[in-house]
C-alpha positions in Angstrom: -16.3 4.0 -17.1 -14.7 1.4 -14.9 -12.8 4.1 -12.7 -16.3 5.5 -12.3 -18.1 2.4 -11.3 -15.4 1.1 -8.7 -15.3 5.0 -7.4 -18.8 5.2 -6.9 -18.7 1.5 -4.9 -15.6 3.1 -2.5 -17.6 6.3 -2.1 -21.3 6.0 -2.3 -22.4 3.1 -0.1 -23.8 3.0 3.5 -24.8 0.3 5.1 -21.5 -0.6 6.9 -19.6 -3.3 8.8 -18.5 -3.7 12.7 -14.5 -5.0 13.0 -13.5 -7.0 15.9 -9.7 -6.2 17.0 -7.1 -9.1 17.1 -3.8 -8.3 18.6 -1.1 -10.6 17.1 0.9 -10.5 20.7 2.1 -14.0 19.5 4.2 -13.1 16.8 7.5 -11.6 17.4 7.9 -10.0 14.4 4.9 -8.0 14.0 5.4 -4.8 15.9 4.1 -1.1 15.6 7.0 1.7 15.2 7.3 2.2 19.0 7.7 -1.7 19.7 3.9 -2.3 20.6 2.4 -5.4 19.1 0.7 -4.7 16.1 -3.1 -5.6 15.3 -5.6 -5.8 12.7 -9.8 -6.1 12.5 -11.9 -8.6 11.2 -15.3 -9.0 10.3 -17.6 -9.9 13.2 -19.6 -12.4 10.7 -16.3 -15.6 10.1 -18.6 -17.4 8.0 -17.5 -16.9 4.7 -13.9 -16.5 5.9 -13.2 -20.2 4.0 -14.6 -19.1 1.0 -14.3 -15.0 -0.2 -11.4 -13.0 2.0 -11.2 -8.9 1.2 -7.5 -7.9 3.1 -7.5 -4.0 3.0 -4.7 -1.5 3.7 -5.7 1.9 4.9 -3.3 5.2 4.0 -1.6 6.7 6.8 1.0 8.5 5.1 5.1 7.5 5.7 8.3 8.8 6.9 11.7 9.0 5.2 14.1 10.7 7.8 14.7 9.8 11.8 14.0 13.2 12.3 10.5 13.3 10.4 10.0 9.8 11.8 10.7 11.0 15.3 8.5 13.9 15.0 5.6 11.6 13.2 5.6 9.5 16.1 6.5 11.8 19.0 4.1 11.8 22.1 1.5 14.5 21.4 2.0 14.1 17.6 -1.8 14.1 15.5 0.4 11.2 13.9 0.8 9.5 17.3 -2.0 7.0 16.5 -0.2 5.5 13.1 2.9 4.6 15.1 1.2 2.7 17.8 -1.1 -0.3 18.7 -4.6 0.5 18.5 -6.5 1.5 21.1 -10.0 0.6 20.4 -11.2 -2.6 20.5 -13.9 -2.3 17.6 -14.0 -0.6 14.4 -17.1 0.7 12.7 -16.9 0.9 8.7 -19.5 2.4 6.8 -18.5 3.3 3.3 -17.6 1.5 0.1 -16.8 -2.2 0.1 -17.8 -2.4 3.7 -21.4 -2.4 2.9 -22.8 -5.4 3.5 -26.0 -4.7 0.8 -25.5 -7.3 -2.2 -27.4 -5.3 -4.9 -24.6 -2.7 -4.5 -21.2 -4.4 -3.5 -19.5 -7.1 -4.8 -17.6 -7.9 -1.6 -20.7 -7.7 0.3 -20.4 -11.3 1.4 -16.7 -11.3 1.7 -14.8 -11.5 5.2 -13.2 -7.9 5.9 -10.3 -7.7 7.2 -8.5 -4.3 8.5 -4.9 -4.2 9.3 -4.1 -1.3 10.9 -1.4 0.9 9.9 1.4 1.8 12.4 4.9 1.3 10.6 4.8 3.8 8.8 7.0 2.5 6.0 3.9 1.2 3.2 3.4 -1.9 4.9 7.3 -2.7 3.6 9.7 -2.8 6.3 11.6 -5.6 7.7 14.1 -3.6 9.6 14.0 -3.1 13.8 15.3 -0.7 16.0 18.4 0.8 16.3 20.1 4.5 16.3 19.8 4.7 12.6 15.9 4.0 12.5 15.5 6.7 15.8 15.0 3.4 17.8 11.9 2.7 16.0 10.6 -0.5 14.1 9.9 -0.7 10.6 8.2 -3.9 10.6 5.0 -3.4 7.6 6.4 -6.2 5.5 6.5 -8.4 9.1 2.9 -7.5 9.7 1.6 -8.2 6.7 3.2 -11.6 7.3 2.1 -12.4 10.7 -1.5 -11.1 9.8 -1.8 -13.8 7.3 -0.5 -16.5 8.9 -2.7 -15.7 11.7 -5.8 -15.6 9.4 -4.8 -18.9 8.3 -4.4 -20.2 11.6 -7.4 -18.4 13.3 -9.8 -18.3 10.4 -9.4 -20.7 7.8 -8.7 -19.0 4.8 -6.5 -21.3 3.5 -9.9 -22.3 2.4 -11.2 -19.5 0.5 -12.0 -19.5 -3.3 -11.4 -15.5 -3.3 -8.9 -13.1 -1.9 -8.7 -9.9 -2.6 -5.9 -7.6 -1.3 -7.2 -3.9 -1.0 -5.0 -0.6 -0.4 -5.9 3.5 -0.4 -2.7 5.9 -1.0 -0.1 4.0 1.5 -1.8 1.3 1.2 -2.3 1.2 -2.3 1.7 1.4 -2.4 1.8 -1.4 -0.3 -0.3 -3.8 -2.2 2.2 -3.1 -4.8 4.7 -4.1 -2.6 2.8 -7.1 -1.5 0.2 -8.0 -4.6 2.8 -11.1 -5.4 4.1 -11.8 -2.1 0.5 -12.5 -0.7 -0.5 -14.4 -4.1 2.7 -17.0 -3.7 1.9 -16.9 0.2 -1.8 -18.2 -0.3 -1.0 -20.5 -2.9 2.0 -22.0 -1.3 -1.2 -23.3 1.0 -4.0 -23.5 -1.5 -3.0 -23.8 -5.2 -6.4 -22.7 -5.9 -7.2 -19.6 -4.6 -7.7 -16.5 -6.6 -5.9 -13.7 -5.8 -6.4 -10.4 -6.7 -5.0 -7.0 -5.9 -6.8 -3.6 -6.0 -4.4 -0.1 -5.6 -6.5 3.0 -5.1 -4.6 6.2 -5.3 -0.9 4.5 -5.8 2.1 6.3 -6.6 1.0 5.4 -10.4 2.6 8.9 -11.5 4.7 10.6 -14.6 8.1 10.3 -12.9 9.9 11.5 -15.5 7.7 14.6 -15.4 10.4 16.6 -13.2 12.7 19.8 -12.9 16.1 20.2 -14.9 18.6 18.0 -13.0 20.5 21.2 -11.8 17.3 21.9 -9.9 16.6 18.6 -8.8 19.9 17.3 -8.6 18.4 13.6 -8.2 16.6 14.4 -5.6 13.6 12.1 -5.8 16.0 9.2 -6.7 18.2 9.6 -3.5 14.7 9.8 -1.0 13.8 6.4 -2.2 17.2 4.4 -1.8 16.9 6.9 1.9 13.8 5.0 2.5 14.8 1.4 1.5 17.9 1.4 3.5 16.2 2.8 6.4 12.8 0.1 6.6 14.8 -2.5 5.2 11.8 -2.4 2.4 11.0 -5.1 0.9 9.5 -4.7 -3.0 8.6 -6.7 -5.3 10.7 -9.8 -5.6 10.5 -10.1 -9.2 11.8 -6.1 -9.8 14.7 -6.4 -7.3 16.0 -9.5 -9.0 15.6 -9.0 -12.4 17.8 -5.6 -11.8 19.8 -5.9 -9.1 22.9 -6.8 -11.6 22.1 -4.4 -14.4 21.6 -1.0 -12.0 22.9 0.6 -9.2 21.4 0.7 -5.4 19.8 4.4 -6.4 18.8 3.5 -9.9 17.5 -0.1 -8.2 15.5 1.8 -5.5 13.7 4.1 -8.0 13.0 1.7 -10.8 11.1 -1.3 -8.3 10.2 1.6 -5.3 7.4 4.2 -8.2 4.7 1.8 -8.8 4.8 2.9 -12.2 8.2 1.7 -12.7 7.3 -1.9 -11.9 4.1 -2.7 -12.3 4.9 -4.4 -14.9 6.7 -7.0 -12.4 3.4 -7.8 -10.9 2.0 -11.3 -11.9 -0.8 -11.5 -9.9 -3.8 -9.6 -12.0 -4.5 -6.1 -10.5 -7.0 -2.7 -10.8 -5.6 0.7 -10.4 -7.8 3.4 -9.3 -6.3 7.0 -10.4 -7.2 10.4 -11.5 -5.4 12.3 -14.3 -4.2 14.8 -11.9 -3.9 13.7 -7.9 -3.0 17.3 -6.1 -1.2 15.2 -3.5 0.8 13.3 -5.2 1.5 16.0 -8.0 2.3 18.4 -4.9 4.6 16.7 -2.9 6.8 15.7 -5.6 10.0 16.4 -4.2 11.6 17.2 -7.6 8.5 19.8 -9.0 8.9 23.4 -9.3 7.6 26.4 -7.0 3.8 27.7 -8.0 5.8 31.0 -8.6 7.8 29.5 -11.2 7.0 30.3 -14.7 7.1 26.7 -15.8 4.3 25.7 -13.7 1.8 25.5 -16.2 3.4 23.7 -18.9 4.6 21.1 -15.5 1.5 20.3 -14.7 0.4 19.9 -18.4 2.8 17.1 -18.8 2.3 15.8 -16.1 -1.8 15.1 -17.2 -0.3 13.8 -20.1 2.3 11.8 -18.5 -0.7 10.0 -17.0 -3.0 9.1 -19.9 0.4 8.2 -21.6 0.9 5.7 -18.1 -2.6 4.0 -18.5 -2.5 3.8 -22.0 0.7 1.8 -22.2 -0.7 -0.4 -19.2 -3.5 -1.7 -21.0 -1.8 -1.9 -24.0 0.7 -4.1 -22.0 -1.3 -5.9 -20.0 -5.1 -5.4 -21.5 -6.6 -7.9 -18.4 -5.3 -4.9 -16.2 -7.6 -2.5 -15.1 
């Protein structure tokens, strides 16, 4: 019943918001994939920017090769866009928690903020160019950074009683990323701030739930350590150093890269938004079989059940948890 309430608030709401864009040209760090200075939107109404904060993360997708990055980000690309500065100077939201009607939205009154997406690395890269990165800039972990100090600065909200970090798909992947780091980072300034995360649509999936090893041959282990080494991705703090000793790099890079690996890491209280079966996330698994193969059925079977069996252990873990 939850999952129905909070998908009807992200899906069924229509009075919307208008975002004001703020370059952040004064902060070395925070750069697109190309080298252009990243951005992010903000609410046009700053009033309750000291008191209730909503931080969201939009899905863009990723890249895990200098050769798909390359082509993501090439000149003519329908990807272009997600690799680059933004162009426009506004953006108009109209959906979800962007409403600004009270009787239906929670974070009506809360300041909005949009960071737009163009590292493509789930806002979790700290690594710049070079030959091995195709001379592009991984730099989501350094934006996410810079956008906060510059909220502080420019808005205050060191102040607020409420913030709320907010992701869809990439995003959602990197609030798990970030849920802690922007908790510690907002109560290093103000002790008394509530932070809370919300992932809709993470990579919250059956992981286990793969082909025989002679088929996969480890495949979906070795594209995450790929994707570390090459964003210089930053996790969760907590996963990397409570394993970092016991595992090696590709077990290390699985375990606290799947967010259902190491959610249970996370500190900060967070809601996860999923569906028993997600057809993107169940088709692009790197290590599933071919529709032609005979196993198909009884794959994606367990993989249903692999995801009641996830939710079911997180609230029996953690029952706060959504």
């Amino acid at each position: 019943m939850n999952c129905l309430l909070i998908w009807t608030l992200f899906a069924g709401l229509t009075s919307g918001t208008r975002l004001l864009k703020r370059e952040l040209n004064d902060y070395d760090l925070a750069k697109c994939n190309d080298g252009t200075p990243a951005a992010y939107f903000h609410d046009q109404d700053v009033r309750s920017a000291g008191s209730r904060v909503l931080i969201y993360l939009p899905d863009g997708g990723d890249c895990s090769s200098v050769e798909e990055c390359n082509n993501r980000c090439a000149k003519g690309s329908s990807e272009r866009a997600m690799c680059t500065s933004p162009e426009d100077s506004s953006l108009e939201k109209d959906e979800g928690f962007w409403s600004n009607n009270p009787n239906e939205n929670p974070f009506a009154d809360y300041f909005k903020v949009y960071i737009h997406y163009c590292s493509s690395d789930d806002f979790s890269g700290t690594r710049g160019a070079s030959r091995s990165t195709g001379n592009l800039f991984f730099h989501g972990k350094h934006i996410i950074t810079s956008t906060l100090q510059d909220l502080v600065a420019r808005f205050g909200i060191d102040r607020a009683e409420s913030v709320v970090l907010v992701g869809s798909g990439a995003g959602a992947r990197g609030v798990g990323y970030n849920c802690d780091f922007v908790s510690e980072s907002i109560n290093a300034v103000n002790p008394l701030t509530d932070v809370r995360c919300v992932a809709d649509a993470p990579d919250f999936v059956p992981w286990w739930v793969k082909t025989e090893f002679d088929v996969c041959q480890g495949k979906d282990y070795d594209q995450l350590e790929v994707e570390k080494y090459m964003w210089g991705r930053e996790g969760d703090e907590t996963c990397d150093e409570a394993n970092e000793d016991l595992v090696n790099s590709t077990e290390l890079a699985h375990k606290c890269g799947v967010w259902s690996r190491y959610w249970e890491y996370i500190e900060t209280p967070f809601f996860v938004i999923g569906s028993q079966f997600d057809p993107i996330y169940f088709e692009n698994n790197i290590c599933g079989p071919e529709k032609e193969d005979p196993q198909y059925g009884a794959y994606q079977l367990s993989w249903r059940r692999g995801m009641i069996a996830l939710f079911q252990s997180m609230l029996a873990k953690r029952p706060n948890l959504g």
